[in-house]
LUMDRENVO-50108 format. One record per residue (C-alpha): x, y, z; residue number from 1; residue in one letter. Coordinates in steps of 0.05 Angstrom, whole numbers, padded with zeros to 5 digits. Layout:
<sites>
xx / yy / zz / nr / rest
X / Y / Z / NUM / A
...
</sites>
This chain:
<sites>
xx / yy / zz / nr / rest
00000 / 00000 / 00000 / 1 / X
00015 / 00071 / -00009 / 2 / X
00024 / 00120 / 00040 / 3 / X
-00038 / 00150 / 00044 / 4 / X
-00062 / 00080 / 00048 / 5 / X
-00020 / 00064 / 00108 / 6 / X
-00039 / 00126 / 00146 / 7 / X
-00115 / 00119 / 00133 / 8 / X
-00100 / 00044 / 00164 / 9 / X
-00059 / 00066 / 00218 / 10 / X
-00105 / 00132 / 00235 / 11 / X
-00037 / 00179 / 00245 / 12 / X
-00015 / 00224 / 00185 / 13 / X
00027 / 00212 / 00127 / 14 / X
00071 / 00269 / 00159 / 15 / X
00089 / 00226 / 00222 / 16 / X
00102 / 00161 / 00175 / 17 / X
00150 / 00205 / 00138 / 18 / X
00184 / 00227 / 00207 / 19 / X
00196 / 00160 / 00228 / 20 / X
00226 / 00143 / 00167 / 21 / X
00271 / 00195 / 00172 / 22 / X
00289 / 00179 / 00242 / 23 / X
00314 / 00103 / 00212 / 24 / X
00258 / 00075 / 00247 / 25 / X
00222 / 00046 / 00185 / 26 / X
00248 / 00026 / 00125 / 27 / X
00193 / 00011 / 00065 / 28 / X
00211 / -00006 / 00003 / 29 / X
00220 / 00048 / -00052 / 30 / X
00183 / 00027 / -00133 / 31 / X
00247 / 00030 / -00178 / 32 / X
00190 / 00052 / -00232 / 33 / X
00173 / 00116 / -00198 / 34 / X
00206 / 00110 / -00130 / 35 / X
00140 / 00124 / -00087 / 36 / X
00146 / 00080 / -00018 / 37 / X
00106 / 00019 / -00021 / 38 / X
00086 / -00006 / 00059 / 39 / X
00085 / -00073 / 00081 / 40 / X
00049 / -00113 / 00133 / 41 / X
00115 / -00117 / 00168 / 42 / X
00114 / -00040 / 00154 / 43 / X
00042 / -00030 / 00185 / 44 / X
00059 / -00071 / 00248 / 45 / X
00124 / -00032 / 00262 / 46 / X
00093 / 00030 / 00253 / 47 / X
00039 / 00011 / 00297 / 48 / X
00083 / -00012 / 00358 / 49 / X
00125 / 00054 / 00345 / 50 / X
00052 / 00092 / 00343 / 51 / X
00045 / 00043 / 00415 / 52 / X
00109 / 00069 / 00445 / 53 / X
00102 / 00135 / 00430 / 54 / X
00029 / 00131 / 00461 / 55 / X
00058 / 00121 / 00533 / 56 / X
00107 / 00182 / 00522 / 57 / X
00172 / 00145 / 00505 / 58 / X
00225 / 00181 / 00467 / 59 / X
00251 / 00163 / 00402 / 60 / X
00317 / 00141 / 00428 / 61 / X
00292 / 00090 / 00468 / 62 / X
00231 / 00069 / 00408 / 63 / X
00299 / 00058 / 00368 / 64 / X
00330 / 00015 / 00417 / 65 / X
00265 / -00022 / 00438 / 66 / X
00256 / -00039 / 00352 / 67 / X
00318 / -00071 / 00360 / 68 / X
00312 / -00115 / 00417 / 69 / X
00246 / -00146 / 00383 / 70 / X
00282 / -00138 / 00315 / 71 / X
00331 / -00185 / 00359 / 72 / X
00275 / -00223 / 00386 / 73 / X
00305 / -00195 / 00461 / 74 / X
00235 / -00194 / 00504 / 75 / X
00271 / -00187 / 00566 / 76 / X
00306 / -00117 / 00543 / 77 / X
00241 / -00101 / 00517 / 78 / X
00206 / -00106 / 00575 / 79 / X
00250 / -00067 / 00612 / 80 / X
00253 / -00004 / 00566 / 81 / X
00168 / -00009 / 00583 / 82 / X
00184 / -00017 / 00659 / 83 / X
00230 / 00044 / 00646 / 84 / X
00177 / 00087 / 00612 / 85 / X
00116 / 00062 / 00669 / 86 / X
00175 / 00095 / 00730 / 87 / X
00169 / 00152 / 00689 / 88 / X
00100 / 00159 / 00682 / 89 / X
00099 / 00135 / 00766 / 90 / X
00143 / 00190 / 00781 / 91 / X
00097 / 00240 / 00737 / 92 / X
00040 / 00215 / 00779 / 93 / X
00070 / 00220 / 00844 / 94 / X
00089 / 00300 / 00827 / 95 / X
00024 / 00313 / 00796 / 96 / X
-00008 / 00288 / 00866 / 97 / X
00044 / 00324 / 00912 / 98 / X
00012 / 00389 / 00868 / 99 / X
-00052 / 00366 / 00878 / 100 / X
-00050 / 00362 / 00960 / 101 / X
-00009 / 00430 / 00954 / 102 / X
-00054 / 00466 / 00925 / 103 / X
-00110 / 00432 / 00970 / 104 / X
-00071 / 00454 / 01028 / 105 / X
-00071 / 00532 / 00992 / 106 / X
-00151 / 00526 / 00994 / 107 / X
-00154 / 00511 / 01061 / 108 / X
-00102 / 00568 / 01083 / 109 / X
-00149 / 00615 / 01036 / 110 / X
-00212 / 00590 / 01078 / 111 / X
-00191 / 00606 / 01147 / 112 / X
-00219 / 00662 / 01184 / 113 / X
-00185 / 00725 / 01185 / 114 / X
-00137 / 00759 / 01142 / 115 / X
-00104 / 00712 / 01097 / 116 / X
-00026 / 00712 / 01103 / 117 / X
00002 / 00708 / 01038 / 118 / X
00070 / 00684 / 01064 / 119 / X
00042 / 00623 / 01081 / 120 / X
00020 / 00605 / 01004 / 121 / X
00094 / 00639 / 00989 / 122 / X
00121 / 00583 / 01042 / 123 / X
00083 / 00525 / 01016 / 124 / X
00105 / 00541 / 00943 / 125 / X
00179 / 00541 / 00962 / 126 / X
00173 / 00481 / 00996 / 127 / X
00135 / 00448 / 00943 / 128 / X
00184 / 00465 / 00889 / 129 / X
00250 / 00443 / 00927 / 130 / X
00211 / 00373 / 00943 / 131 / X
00197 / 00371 / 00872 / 132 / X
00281 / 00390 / 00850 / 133 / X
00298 / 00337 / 00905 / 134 / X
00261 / 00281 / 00870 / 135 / X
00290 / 00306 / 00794 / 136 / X
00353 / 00329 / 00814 / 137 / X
00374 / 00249 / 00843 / 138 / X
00429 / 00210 / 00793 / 139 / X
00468 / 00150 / 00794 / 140 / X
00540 / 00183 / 00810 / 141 / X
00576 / 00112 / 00825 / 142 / X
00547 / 00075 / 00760 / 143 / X
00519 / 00017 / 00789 / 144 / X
00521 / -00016 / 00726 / 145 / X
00592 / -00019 / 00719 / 146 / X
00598 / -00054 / 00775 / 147 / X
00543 / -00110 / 00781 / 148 / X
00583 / -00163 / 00754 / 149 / X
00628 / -00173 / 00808 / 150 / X
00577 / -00127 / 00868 / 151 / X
00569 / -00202 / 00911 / 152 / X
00649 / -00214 / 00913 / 153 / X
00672 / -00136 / 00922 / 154 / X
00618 / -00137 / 00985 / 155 / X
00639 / -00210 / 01016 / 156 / X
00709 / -00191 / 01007 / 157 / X
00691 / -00128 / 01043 / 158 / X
00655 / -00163 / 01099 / 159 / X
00705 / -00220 / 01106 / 160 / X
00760 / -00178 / 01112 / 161 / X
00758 / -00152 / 01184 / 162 / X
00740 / -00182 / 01255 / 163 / X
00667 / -00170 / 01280 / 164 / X
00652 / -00109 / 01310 / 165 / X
00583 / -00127 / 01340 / 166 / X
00578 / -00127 / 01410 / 167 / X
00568 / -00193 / 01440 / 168 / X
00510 / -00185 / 01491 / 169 / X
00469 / -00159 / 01422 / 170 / X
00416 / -00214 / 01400 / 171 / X
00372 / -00210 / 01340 / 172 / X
00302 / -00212 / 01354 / 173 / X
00245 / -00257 / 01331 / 174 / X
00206 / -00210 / 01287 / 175 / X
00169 / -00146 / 01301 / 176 / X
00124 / -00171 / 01353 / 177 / X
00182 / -00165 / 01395 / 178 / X
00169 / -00082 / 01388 / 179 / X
00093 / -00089 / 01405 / 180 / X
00121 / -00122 / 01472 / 181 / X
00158 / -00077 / 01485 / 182 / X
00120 / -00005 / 01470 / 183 / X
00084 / -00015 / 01536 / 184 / X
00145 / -00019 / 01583 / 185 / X
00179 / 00041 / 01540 / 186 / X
00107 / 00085 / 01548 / 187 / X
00130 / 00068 / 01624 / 188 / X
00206 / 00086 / 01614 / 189 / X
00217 / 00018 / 01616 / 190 / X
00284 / -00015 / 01605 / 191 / X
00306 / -00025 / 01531 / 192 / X
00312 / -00105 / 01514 / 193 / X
00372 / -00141 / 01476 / 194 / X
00410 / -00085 / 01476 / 195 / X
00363 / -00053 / 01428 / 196 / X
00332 / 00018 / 01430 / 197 / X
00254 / 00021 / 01426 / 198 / X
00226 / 00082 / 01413 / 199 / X
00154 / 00105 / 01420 / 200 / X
00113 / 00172 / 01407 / 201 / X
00119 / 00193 / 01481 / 202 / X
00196 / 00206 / 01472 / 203 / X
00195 / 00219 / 01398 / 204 / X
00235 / 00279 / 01412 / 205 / X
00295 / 00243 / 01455 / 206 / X
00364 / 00246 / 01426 / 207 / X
00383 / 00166 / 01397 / 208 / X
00438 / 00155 / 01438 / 209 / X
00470 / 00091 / 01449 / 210 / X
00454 / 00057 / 01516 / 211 / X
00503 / 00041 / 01568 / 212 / X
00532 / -00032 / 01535 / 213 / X
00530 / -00006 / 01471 / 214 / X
00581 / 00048 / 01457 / 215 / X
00618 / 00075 / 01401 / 216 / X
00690 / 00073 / 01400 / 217 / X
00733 / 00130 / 01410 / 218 / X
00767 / 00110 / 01342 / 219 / X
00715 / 00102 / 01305 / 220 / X
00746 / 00149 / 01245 / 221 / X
00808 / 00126 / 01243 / 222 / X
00799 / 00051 / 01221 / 223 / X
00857 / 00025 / 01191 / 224 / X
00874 / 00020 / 01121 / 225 / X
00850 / -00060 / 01119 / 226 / X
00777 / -00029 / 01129 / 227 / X
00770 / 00010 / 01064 / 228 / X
00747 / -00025 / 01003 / 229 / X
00744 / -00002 / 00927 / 230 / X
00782 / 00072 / 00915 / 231 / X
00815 / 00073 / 00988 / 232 / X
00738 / 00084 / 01015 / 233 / X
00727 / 00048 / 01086 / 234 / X
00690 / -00015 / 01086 / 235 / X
00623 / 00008 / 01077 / 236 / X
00601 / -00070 / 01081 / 237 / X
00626 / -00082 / 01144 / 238 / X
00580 / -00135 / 01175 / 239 / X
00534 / -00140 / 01118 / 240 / X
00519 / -00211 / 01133 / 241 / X
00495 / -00203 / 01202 / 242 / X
00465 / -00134 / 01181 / 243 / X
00418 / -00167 / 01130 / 244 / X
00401 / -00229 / 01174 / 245 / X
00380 / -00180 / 01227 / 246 / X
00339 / -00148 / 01181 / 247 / X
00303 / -00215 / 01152 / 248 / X
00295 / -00235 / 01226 / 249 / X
00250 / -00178 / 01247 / 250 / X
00211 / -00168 / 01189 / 251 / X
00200 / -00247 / 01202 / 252 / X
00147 / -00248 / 01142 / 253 / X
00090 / -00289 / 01145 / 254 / X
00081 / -00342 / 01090 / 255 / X
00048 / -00298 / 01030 / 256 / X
00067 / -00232 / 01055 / 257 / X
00077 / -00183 / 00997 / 258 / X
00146 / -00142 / 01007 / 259 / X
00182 / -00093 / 00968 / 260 / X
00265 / -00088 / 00971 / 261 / X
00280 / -00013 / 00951 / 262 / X
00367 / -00009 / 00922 / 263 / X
00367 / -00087 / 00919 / 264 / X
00427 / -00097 / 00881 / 265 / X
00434 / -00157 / 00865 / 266 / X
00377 / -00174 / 00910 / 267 / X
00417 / -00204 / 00979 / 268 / X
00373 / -00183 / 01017 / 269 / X
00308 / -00195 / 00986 / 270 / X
00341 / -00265 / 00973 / 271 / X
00330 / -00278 / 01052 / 272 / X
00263 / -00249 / 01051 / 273 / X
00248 / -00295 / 01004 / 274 / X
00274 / -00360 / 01031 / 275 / X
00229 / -00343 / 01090 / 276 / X
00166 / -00340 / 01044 / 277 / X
00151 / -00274 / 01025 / 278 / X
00131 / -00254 / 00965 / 279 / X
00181 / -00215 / 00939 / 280 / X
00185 / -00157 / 00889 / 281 / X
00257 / -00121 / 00886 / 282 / X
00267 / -00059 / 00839 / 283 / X
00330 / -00013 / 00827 / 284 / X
00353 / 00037 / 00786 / 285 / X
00406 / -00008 / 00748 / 286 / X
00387 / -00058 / 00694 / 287 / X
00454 / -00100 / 00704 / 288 / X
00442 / -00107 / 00776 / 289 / X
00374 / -00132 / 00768 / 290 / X
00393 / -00174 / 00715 / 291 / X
00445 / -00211 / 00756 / 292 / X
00382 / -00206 / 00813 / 293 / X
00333 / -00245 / 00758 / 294 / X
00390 / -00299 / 00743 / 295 / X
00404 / -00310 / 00823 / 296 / X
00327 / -00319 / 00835 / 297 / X
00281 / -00324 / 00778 / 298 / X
00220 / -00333 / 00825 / 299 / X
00235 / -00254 / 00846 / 300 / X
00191 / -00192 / 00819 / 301 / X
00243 / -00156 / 00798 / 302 / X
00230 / -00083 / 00767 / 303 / X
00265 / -00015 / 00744 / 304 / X
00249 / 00046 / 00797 / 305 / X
00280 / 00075 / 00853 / 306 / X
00262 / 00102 / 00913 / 307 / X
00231 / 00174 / 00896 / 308 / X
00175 / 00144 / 00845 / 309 / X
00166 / 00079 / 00861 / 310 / X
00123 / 00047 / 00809 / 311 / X
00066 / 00010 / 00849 / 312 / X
-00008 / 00034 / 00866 / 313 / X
-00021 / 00045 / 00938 / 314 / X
-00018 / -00006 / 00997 / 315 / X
00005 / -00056 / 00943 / 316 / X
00053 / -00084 / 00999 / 317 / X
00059 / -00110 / 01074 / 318 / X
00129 / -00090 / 01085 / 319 / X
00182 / -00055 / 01050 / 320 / X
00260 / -00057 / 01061 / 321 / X
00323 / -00033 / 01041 / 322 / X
00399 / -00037 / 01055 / 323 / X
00460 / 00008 / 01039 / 324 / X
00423 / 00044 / 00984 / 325 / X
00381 / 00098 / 01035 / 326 / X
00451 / 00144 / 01038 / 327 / X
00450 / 00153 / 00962 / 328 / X
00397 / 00199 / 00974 / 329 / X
00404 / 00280 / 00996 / 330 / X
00363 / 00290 / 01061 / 331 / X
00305 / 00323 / 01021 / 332 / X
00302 / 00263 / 00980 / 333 / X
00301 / 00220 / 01047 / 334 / X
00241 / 00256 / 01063 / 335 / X
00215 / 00246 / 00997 / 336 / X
00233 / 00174 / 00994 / 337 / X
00197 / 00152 / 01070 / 338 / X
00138 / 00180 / 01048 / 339 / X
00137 / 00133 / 00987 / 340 / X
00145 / 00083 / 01025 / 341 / X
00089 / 00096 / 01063 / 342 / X
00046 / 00097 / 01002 / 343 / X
00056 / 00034 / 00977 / 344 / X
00047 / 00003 / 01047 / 345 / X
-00016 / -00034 / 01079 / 346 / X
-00046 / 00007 / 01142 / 347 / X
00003 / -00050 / 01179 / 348 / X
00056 / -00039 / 01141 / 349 / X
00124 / -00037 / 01164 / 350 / X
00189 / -00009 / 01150 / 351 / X
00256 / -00038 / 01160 / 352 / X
00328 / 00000 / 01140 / 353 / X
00393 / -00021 / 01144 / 354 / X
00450 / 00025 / 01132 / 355 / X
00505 / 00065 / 01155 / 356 / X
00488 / 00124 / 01197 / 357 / X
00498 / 00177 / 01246 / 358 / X
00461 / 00169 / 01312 / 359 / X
00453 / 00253 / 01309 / 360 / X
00483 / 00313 / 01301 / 361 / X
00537 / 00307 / 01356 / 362 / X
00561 / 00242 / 01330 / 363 / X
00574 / 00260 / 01258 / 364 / X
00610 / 00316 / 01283 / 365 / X
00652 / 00280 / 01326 / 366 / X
00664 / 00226 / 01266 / 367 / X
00682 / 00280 / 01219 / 368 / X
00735 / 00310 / 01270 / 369 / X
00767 / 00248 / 01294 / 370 / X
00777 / 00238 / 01220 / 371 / X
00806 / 00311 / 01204 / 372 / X
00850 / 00301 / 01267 / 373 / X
00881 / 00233 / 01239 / 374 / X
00891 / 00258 / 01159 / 375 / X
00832 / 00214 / 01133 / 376 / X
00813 / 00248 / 01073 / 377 / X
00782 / 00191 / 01042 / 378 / X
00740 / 00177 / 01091 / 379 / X
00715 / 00250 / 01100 / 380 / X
00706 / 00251 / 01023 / 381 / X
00654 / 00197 / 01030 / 382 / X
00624 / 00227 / 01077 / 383 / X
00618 / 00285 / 01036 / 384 / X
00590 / 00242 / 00976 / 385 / X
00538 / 00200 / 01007 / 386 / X
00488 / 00228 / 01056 / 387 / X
00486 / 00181 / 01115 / 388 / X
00421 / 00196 / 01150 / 389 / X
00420 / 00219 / 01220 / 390 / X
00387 / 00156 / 01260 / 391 / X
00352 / 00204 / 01307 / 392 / X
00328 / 00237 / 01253 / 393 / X
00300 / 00185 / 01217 / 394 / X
00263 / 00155 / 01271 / 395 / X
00229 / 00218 / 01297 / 396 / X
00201 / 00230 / 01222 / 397 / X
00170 / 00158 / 01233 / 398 / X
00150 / 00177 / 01291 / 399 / X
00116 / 00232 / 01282 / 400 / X
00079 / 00187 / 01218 / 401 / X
00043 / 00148 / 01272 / 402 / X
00094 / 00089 / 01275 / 403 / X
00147 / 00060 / 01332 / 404 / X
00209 / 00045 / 01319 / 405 / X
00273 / -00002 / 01345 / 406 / X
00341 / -00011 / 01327 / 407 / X
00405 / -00042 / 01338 / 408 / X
00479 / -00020 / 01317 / 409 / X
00524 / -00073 / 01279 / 410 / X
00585 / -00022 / 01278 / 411 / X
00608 / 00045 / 01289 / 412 / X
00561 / 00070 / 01235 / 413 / X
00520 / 00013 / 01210 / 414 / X
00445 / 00000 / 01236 / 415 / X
00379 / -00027 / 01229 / 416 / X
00320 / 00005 / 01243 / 417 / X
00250 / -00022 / 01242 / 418 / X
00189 / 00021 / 01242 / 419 / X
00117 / -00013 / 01256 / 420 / X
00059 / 00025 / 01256 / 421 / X
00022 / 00037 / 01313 / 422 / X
-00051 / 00029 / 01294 / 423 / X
</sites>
C-alpha cells in the first residue's frame, strides 16, 4: 500500500510516517519505476508498535533501541525499556499528586478566618518546588552498572576482611512482635531489651543515643587502612551478613506476605526475605544489577524504579526494606523517599532500614573531626559524597507518621532500624 493507504490504516498522518522514516525507524521499500514507498504488513505492524510506544510518552531514542531488541527477538530488554517508561509515568504521577495536595492545602489556608497571610502560600510554594528538585535532581553518580558483575564478591570480600565489630551481649530478635512487647514498658520508661533501643511517640523527641553496653568507640574514624574497600573508601560492608540477617529476622514475614526491597542490588537481601516466604518484588535503578538479581532468583519480581517514584499503586505491599542504598539519597530526598514508602504500604505496614548512619548531630560531628585530626581524607570525602542519614532523625520523622520504631547497631556506623505502625 501507499502512503496514504497506510496512514488511513494506521489513523496517524502521512507526515508522522514520513518522520519515522527519517528517524531510521522504518524502512519501506522504494518502486524502482517511480520510486513512491510501497508499505508492508511488516511495515504497518512496526509502525503501529512505534505509534504504541510513543502513546505512553517514550522518546525516540529508546523506540529505536526497543525496535531492536524485538528486531533481535530480546523480550527481556524489551520489557525493561516499558518498565523504564511506566517509572516515568509513576514518578509523573506522584508530582502531579504532591501538586494536587499542595494546592489543596492553599484552599484551606485561603478558607480560614481572618486575614489571609500570603507568606504562608509563598512558604508552601517554596517548599513544594525544592521537594519537587529533590526528586528530579537524584542520579546515579557511582554507575551501578559498571559494577554488578562482580557487586556479591567486592561486598563478601569487604565483609570477610575484618573481625566482627558487633557487641556480643546484642541478640537478634524474633520479628516485630518483639516491638509491640515492648511499646508498653517504654510508654513506662521501661528498660530497653537485647540491647536494642525502642522508641515510641511519648519520647519521639529524645536524642538516639546509644545505651550504656552499647558504645561507640573512641576510634571510630580512624579505622585502619585493611577497612576501606574499592578507591581507598572504608568498608562500607562491614558486617553485611549479620546486618541483612538482622533485618530478615525482624521483618520475620508471614508465609504470603507481599514485600518490596527498595536499592536491591543484586537482590541479597530480598534473597532472605524470600527464603522465608515472602513474596518478593525487588526494583532498582540499574538494569545489570537486576539482571544478575533475575539470574540469582528467577522466582523474584524484579523491576526498574528507585526510591523517589516507586512504580506501584497504593498499599500494594505488607512490608518494604532496604539496605546500603538509603545514603545515596540527599536528606530532602530522604524525606521524599519515606513518604513513598508509606504509600505503597498496607495500614500495617512496616518499614525496615539497614544502613550506615549517624546516631545525630553530635556524632557525625565528632566522626568527621576524629577523622580531620588523623589525615583521613578519604573517609571525609565519602562522607561528603553519600548522605548518611542521622538515626535520630529518621526515627522521629517515623515517629511523628504514627509508627514505633527499634534498632540495633552492627558497627560504628552501621544499623537497622525497624518502624511498625502503631494502629
Amino acid at each position: 500500500m501507499n502512503i496514504k493507504e497506510a496512514a488511513d490504516r494506521l489513523g496517524i498522518s502521512a507526515r508522522a510516517i514520513r518522520f519515522y522514516e527519517e528517524k531510521g525507524l522504518i524502512s519501506p521499500v522504494k518502486q524502482t519505476s517511480n520510486g513512491y514507498r510501497t508499505y508492508t504488513e511488516n511495515d504497518i505492524w512496526r509502525l503501529q508498535t512505534i505509534a504504541a510506544l510513543r502513546e505512553i510518552g517514550m522518546s525516540l531514542q529508546d523506540i529505536t533501541q526497543a525496535l531492536g531488541e524485538i528486531d533481535q527477538g530480546n523480550q527481556q530488554r524489551l520489557e525493561e525499556y516499558l518498565e523504564l517508561q511506566q517509572a516515568v509515568m509513576y514518578a509523573q504521577w506522584v508530582e502531579l499528586k504532591r501538586m494536587l495536595d499542595t494546592t489543596q492545602r492553599m484552599i484551606d489556608l485561603n478558607r480560614q478566618d481572618g486575614p489571609l497571610d500570603v507568606s504562608h502560600l509563598h512558604d508552601l510554594a517554596d517548599s513544594s518546588r525544592r521537594l519537587r528538585e529533590a526528586r528530579q535532581n537524584w542520579h546515579d553518580r557511582w554507575n551501578y552498572d559498571m559494577q554488578a558483575a562482580i557487586h556479591d564478591q567486592r561486598v563478601q570480600a569487604a565483609n570477610d576482611r575484618l573481625p566482627r565489630q558487633t557487641d556480643s551481649n546484642i541478640s537478634i530478635d524474633s520479628g516485630p512482635e518483639a516491638i509491640q512487647a515492648t511499646v508498653e514498658s517504654d510508654r513506662e520508661d521501661g528498660p530497653v531489651h537485647n540491647g536494642d533501643e525502642v522508641r515510641s511517640q511519648k519520647n519521639s523527641r529524645t536524642a538516639h543515643r546509644p545505651n550504656s553496653d552499647t558504645t561507640y568507640p573512641e576510634d571510630a574514624g580512624s579505622r585502619s587502612e585493611d577497612s576501606r574497600v574499592g578507591a581507598g573508601l572504608f568498608n562500607i560492608y562491614d558486617n553485611y551478613d549479620e546486618a541483612l540477617e538482622q533485618t530478615a529476622s525482624w521483618i520475620s514475614p508471614v508465609a504470603g506476605e507481599k514485600g518490596l526491597d527498595i536499592g536491591t542490588g543484586t537482590g541479597n537481601l530480598a534473597g532472605r526475605l524470600l527464603e522465608r516466604g515472602a513474596a518478593m518484588t525487588a526494583i532498582d535503578q540499574s538494569r545489570e544489577m537486576l539482571r544478575t538479581c533475575r539470574t540469582k532468583y528467577p522466582e523474584m519480581h524484579v523491576k526498574l524504579g528507585n526510591f523517589l517514584a516507586l512504580p506501584f499503586a497504593d498499599q500494594s505491599f505488607d512490608f518494604v526494606v532496604s539496605s546500603f542504598a538509603f545514603h545515596h539519597l540527599s536528606p530532602d530526598q530522604q524525606q521524599l523517599a519515606l513518604q513513598e514508602m508509606q504509600r505503597v504500604l498496607t495500614a500495617r505496614g512496616r518499614i525496615c532500614l539497614t544502613d550506615l548512619m549517624f546516631v545525630d548531630a553530635a556524632h557525625r560531628k565528632t566522626y568527621i573531626q576524629q577523622a580531620e585530626a588523623a589525615g583521613h581524607e578519604d573517609q571525609l570525602q565519602t562522607i561528603k559524597e553519600r548522605h548518611f542519614p542521622l538515626l535520630d532523625g529518621l526515627c522521629g520523622s517515623l515517629e511523628d507518621a504514627g509508627y514505633v520504631t527499634k534498632h540495633i547497631r552492627h558497627n560504628a556506623l552501621l544499623h537497622t532500624l525497624l518502624a511498625v505502625p502503631l494502629r
